[in-house]
C-alpha positions as CSV (number, residue, x, y, z in Angstrom):
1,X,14.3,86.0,73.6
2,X,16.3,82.4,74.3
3,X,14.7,79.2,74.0
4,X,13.9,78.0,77.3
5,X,14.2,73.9,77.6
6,X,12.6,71.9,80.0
7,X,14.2,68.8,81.0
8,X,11.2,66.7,82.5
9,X,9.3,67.9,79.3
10,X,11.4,66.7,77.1
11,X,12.6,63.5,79.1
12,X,8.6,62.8,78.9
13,X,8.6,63.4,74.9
14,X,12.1,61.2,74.3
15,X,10.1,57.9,76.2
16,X,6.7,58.5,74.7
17,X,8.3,58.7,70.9
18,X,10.4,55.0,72.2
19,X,6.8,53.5,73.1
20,X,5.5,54.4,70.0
21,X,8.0,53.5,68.0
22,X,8.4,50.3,69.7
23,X,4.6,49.7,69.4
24,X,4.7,50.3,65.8
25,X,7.7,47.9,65.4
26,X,5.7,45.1,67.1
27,X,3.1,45.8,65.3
28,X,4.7,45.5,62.3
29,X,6.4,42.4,63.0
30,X,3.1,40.8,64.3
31,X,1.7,42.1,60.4
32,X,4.8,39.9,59.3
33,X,4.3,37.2,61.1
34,X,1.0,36.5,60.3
35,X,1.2,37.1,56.4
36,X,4.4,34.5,56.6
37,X,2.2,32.3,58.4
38,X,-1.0,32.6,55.7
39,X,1.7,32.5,53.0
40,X,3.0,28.7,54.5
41,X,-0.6,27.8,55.0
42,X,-1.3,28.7,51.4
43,X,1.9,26.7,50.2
44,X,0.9,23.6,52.4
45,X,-2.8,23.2,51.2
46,X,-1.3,23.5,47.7
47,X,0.5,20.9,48.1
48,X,-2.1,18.7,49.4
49,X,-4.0,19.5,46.3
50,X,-1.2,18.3,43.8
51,X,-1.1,15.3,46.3
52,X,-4.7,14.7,46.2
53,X,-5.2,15.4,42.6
54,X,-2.7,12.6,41.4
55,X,-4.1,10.4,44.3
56,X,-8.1,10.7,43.1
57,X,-6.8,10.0,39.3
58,X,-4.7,7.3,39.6
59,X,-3.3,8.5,36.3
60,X,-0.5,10.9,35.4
61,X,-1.4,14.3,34.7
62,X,-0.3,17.2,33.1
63,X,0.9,20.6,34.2
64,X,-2.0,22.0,32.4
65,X,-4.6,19.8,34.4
66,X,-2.5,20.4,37.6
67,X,-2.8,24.4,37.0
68,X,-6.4,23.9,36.6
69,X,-6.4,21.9,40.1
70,X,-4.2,25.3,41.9
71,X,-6.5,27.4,40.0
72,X,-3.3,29.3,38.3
73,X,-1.9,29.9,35.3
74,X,1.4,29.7,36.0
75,X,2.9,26.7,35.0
76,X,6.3,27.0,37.0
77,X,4.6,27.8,40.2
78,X,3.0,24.4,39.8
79,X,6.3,22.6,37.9
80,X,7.9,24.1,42.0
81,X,5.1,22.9,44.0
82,X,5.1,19.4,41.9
83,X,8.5,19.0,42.5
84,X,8.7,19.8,46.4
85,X,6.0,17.1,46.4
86,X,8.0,14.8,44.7
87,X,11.3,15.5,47.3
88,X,8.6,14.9,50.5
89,X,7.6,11.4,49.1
90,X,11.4,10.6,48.0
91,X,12.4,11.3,51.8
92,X,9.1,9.5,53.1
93,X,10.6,6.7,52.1
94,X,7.5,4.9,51.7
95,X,6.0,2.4,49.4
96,X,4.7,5.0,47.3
97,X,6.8,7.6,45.1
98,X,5.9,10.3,42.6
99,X,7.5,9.9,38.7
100,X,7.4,12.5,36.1
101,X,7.0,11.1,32.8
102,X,7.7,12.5,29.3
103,X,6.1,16.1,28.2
104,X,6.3,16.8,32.2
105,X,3.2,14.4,33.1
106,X,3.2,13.5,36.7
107,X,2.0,10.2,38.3
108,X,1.8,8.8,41.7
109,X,2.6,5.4,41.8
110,X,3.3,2.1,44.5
111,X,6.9,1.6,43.9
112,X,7.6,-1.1,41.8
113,X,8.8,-3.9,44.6
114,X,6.0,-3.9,46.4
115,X,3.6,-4.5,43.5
116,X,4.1,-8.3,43.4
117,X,3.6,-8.0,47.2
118,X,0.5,-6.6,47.6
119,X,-1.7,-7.3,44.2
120,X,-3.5,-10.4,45.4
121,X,-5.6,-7.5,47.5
122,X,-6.4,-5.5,44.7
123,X,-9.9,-6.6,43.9
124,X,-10.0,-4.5,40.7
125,X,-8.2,-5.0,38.4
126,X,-6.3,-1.6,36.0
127,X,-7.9,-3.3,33.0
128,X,-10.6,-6.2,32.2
129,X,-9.7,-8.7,30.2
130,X,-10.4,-7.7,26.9
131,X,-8.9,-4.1,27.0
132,X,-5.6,-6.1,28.6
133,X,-5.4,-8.7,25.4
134,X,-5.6,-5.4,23.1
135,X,-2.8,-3.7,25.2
136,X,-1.0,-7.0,25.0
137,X,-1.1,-7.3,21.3
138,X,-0.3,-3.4,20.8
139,X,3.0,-3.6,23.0
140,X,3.9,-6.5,21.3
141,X,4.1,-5.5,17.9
142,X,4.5,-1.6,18.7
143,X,4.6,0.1,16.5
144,X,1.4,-1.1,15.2
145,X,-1.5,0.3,13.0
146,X,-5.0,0.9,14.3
147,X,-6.5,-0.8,11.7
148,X,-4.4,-4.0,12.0
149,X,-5.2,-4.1,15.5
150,X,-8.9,-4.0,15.0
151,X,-9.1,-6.5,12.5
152,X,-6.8,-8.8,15.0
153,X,-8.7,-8.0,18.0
154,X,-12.0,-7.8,16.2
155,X,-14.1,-3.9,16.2
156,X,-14.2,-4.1,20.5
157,X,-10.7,-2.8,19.3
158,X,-11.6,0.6,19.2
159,X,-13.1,1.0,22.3
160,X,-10.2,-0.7,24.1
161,X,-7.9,1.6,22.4
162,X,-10.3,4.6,23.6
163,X,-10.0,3.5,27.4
164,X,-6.3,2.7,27.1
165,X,-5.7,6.0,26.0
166,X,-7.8,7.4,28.5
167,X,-6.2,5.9,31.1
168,X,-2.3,6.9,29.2
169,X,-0.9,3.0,28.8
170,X,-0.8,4.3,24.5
171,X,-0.8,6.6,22.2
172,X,-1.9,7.7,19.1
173,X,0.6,9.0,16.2
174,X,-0.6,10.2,12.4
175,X,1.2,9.0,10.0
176,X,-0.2,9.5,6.3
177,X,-3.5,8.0,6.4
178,X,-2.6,5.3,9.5
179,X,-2.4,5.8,13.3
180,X,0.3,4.0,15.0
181,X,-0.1,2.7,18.2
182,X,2.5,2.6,20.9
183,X,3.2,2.5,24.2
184,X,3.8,5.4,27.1
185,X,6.7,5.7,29.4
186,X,3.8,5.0,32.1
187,X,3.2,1.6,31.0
188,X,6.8,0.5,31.1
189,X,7.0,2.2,34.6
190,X,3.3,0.7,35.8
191,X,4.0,-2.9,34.3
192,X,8.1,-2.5,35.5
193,X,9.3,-3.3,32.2
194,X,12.2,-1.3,30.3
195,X,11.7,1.6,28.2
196,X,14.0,0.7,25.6
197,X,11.5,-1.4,23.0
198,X,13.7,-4.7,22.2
199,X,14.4,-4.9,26.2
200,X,10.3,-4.7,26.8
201,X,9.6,-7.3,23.8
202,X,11.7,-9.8,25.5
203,X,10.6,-9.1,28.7
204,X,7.3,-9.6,27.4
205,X,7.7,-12.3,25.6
206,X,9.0,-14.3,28.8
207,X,5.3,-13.3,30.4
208,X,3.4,-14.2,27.0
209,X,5.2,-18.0,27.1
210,X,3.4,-18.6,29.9
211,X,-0.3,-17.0,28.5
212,X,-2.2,-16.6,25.1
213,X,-1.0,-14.0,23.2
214,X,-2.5,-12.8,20.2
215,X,-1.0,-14.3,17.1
216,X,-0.5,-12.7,13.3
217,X,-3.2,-14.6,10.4
């Protein structure tokens, strides 16, 4: 018996599957659309939490305290959003920029020539005065024993070496029996002095002609 065809029939069939298929393509589109559009709003508020977390801190921080921050463990998801941070302020162009320090520590930070501009308004100070002298004395005769600091700045020392590591202007390295005290990268960028140690002695020296500094016995 031969296959009879209807033409209306099938005409009807041929437009019916085009709807469909054109449904499901919008719909799948509109599916795309909207997981691109969670996916950038994911992005953005993750950026705003790198930005907020270096603002609230005022100190530089690590990747691992950054990944803590995203709530990730993936360190080069947070080195990427870090570093598209970091490009937005650079073409802000604003008075404040984003440095990465050594051992990938991040730090947001006025640029240096506005600080003389603006620090009359800053009503307090990084430092009181006594923490200051001790960071004076330690970046003056960097590198410089622990011991020899407290016995020159008297046994306050050792909490004003606690809060000046805390707040990452020095550091603490072991060496037999002693721990030397030095400087970070973020003190030479905070205080605009160079990061090459004879440049900053001189540089300092200049600023201690004009001040007490703490003298050798």
């Amino acid at each position: 018996m031969a296959l009879t065809l209807n033409p209306i029939t099938d005409i009807h069939s041929y437009w019916r599957f085009r709807a469909v298929h054109k449904m499901e393509k919008q719909t799948s589109e509109l599916n795309e659309s909207v997981e691109q559009k969670q996916a950038l709003e994911k992005i953005q508020r993750e950026l705003a939490l790198v930005e907020a977390a270096l603002y609230v801190t005022g100190r530089p921080l690590d990747l691992n305290e950054l990944c803590s921050v995203l709530k990730t463990r993936s360190k080069n998801k947070t080195r990427k959003l870090v570093k598209m941070v970091m490009k937005e302020y650079a073409n802000r162009n604003t008075a404040l920029e984003i440095l990465e320090l050594k051992d990938e520590r991040y730090v947001l930070q006025l640029k240096i020539e506005f600080t003389p501009l603006v620090k009359k308004l800053v009503k307090k100070p990084l430092l009181s005065t006594g923490p200051l002298k001790t960071l004076a004395y330690v970046a003056y005769r960097q590198p410089v024993s622990q011991k020899r600091v407290a016995e020159m700045r008297g046994h306050h020392a050792y909490g004003h070496i606690k809060q000046l590591k805390d707040t990452d202007l020095i550091i603490g390295e072991r060496k037999g029996r002693s721990t030397l005290l030095r400087t970070t990268e973020y003190f030479a960028d905070y205080f605009g002095l160079s990061h090459e140690l004879s440049a900053m002695k001189r540089q300092l020296k200049k600023v201690f002609e004009q001040k007490i500094m703490p003298k050798e016995k």
